[in-house]
C-alpha positions in Angstrom: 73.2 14.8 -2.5 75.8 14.7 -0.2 78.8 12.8 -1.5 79.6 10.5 1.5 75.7 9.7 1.3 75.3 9.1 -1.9 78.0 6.2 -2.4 76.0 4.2 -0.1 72.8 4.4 -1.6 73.6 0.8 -3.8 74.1 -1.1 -0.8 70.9 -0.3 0.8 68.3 -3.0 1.8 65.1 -2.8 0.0 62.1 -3.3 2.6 59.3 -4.4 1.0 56.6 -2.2 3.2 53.5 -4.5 2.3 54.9 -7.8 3.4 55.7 -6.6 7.4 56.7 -9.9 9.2 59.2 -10.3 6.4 60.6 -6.6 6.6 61.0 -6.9 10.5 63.1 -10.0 10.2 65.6 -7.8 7.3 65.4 -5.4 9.4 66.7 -7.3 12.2 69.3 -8.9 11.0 70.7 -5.6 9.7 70.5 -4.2 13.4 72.1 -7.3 14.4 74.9 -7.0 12.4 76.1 -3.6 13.6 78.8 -3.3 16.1 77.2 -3.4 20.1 77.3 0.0 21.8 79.4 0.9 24.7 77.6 1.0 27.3 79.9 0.5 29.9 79.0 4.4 31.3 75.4 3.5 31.7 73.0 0.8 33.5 70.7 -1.1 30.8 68.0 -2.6 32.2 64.9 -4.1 30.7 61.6 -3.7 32.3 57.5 -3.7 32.0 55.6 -1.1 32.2 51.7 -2.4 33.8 49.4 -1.2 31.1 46.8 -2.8 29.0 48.7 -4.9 27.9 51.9 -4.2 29.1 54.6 -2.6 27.6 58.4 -3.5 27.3 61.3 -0.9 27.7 64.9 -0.6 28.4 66.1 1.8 30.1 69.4 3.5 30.1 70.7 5.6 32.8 73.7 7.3 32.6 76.4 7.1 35.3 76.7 11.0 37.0 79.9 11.1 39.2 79.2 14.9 39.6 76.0 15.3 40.1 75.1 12.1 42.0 71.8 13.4 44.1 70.3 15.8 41.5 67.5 13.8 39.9 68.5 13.1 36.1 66.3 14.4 33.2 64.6 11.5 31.3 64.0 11.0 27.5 60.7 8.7 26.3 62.6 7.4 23.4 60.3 6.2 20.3 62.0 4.2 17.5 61.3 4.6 13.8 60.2 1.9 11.3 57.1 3.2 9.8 55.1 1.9 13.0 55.6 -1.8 11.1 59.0 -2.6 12.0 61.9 -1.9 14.7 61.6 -2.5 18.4 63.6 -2.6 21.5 67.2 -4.7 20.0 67.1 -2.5 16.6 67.0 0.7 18.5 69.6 -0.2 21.1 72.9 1.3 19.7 70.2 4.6 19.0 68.8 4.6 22.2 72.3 3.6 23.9 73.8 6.9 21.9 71.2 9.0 22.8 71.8 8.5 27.0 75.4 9.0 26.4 74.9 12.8 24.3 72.1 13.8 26.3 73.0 12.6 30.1 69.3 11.7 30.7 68.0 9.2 31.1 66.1 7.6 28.2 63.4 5.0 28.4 63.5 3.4 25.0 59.5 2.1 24.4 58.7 -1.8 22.8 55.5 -0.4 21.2 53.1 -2.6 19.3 53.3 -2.5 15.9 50.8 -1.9 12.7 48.9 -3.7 10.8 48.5 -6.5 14.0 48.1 -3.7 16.1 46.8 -0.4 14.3 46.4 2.9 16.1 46.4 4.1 18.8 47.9 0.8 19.5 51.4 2.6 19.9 50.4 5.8 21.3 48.6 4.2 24.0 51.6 2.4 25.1 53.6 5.8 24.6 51.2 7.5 26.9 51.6 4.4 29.6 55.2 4.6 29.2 55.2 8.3 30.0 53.3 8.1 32.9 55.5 5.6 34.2 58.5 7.8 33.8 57.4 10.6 35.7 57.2 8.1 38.7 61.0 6.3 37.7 62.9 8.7 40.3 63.7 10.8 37.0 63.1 15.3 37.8 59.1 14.9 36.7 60.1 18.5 35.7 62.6 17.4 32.8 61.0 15.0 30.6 61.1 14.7 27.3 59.3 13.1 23.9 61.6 12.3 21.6 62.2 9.6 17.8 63.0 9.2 14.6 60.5 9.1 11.4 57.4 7.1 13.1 58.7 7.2 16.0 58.6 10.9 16.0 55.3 10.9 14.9 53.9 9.2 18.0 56.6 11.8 20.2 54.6 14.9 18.3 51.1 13.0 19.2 52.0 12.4 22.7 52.5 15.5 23.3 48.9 16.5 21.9 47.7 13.7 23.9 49.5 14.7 27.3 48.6 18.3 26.6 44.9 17.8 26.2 44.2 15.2 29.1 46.4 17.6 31.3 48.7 14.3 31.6 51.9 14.3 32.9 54.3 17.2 32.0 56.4 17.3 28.9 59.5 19.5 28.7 60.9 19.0 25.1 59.7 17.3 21.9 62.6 16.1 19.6 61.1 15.5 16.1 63.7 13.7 13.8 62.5 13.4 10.4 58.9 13.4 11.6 56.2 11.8 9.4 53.1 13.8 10.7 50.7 14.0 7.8 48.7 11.0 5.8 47.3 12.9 3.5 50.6 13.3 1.4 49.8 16.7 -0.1 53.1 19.0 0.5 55.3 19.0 -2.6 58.3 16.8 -1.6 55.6 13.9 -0.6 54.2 14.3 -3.9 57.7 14.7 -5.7 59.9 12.6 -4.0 58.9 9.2 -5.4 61.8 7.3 -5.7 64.3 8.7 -2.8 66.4 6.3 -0.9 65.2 4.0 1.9 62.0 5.6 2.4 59.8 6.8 -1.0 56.4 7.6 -0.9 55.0 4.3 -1.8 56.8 2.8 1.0 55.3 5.8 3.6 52.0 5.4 1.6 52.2 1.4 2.8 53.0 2.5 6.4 50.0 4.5 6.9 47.6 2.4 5.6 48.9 -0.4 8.3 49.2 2.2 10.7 45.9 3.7 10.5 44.3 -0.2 10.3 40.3 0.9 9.3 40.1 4.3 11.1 40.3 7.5 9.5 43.1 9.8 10.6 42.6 12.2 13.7 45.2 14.7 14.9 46.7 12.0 17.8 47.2 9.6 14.7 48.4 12.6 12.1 49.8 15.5 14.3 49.6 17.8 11.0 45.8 17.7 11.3 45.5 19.3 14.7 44.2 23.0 14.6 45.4 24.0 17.7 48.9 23.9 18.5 48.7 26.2 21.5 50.6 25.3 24.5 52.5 22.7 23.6 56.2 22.0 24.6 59.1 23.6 22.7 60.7 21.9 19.8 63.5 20.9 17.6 62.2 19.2 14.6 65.2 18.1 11.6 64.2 17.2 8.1 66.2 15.7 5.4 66.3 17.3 1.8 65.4 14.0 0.1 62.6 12.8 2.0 59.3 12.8 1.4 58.5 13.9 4.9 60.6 17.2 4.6 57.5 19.9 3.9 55.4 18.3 6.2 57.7 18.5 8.9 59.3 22.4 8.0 54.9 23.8 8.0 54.8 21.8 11.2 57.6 23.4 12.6 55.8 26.9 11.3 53.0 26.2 12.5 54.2 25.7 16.0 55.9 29.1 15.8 52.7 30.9 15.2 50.6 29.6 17.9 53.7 30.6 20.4 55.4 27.4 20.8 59.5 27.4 20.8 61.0 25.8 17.8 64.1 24.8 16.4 64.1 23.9 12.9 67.3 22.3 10.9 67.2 21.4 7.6 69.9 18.9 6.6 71.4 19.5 3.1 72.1 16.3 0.6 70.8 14.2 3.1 67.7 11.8 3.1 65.9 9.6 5.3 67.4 7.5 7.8 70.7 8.2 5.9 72.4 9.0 9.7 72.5 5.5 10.1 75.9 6.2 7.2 78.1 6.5 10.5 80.8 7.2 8.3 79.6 10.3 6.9 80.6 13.6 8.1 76.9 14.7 8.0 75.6 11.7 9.8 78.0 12.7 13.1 76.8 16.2 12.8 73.3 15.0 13.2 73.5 12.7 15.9 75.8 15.2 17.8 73.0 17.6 17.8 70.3 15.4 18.9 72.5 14.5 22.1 73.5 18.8 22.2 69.7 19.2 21.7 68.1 16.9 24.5 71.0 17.6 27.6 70.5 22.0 26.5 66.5 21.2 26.5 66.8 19.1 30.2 69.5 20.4 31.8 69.9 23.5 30.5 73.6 23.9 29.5 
């Protein structure tokens, strides 16, 4: 493991994945205590999206002094958490980072959380949101789908989604550390048992909430879709220590071979969520190329 990772891994909280409301309130204060982005190059508004029910986001728009009357790329921005925990204030210095890399603009989505609100709880409030953002004043051209761990779960099923209802265009999918499979069958879900922050027990925990009483389709599992055809280029990143890591690399294969554009980086010594160790040379490598990623993807350069 890498080095500068690895001296963290004592101080990390322990979320306790079967006891949610408990985990969301760690979880918050631990956002909370982090240092508030800059956002002074960007407007932040919150706003409502009309849906059934409707859905909360913040957007962040970038200020352009050079290009003030092109219309600005957009990012739908889905936050990890295991679809249990996180929301619109934990994701803010993420989602705040993301605008500032990528110069889109990046509509960071409040979805509603498992086991109160199982699937497709979250991915019909991604859809909403999407549809919303091709009518923000955003290029409806340059969109893209973009999260960390859950969060890039429901990025990889909205694109399924969008692709099969002919919904509104998709440009990109950015898949960080995607979690894409419930079965748990690759080797490092079955090996990686006790890796930091997330372990298979605790991804085991968030499926079952996620998934409520239904079995797993490919819009809740993206791994268990057959056809992969036509769907918009990707970069998908995996940590070495994370349980997600095979099913995310076969994913990322499986794209290839039904024609779809892929980047695929594999992060040595790293594990999941361990970006969040700002400190680490590593962790500014990664977040550098999610911004690099996203503005090459929308803007082209």
């Amino acid at each position: 493991m890498d080095p500068e990772l690895e001296a963290f891994i004592p101080f990390l909280p322990q979320l306790d994945m079967d006891d949610p409301v408990t985990t969301r309130e760690a979880f918050a204060e631990i956002a909370a205590a982090a240092p508030a982005p800059d956002t002074s190059t960007m407007e932040v508004e919150d706003r409502t999206v009309s849906a059934d029910p409707d859905v909360a986001v913040r957007v962040y728009r970038p200020h352009r002094p050079h290009q003030p009357h092109r219309p600005q790329g957009a990012v739908v921005w889905l936050h990890g958490g295991g679809g249990v925990f996180g929301d619109l204030d934990t994701e803010h210095p993420w989602a705040a980072g993301v605008a500032e890399l990528s110069g889109a603009v990046v509509v960071s989505v409040g979805y509603r959380l498992a086991p109160e609100h199982p699937f497709p709880a979250a991915l019909d409030d991604a859809y909403a949101v999407l549809a919303w953002t091709a009518e923000l004043g955003v290029d409806p051209a340059r969109i893209a789908v973009g999260g960390h761990s859950a969060g890039a779960n429901i990025a990889a099923s909205l694109a399924l989604l969008a692709r099969d209802r002919q919904g509104p265009a998709i440009r990109f999918q950015l898949l960080n550390q995607p979690g894409l499979d419930d079965r748990q069958e690759t080797w490092s879900a079955r090996n990686f048992t006790a890796t930091p922050w997330m372990n298979r027990d605790r991804i085991a925990a968030g499926w079952r909430h996620y998934l409520g009483s239904r079995p797993a389709t490919p819009y809740a599992a993206p791994a268990r879709a057959t056809d992969l055809a036509g769907l918009p280029p990707a970069h998908i990143a995996t940590a070495e220590f994370c349980p997600n890591r095979d099913e995310g690399i076969e994913y990322a294969l499986r794209l290839l071979r039904a024609g779809v554009p892929v980047e695929l980086h594999q992060w040595p010594g790293t594990f999941h969520g361990s970006q969040a160790i700002l400190s680490a040379d590593v962790s500014q490598r990664q977040i550098a190329e999610l911004g690099a990623t996203l503005r090459r993807a929308l803007n082209g350069g």
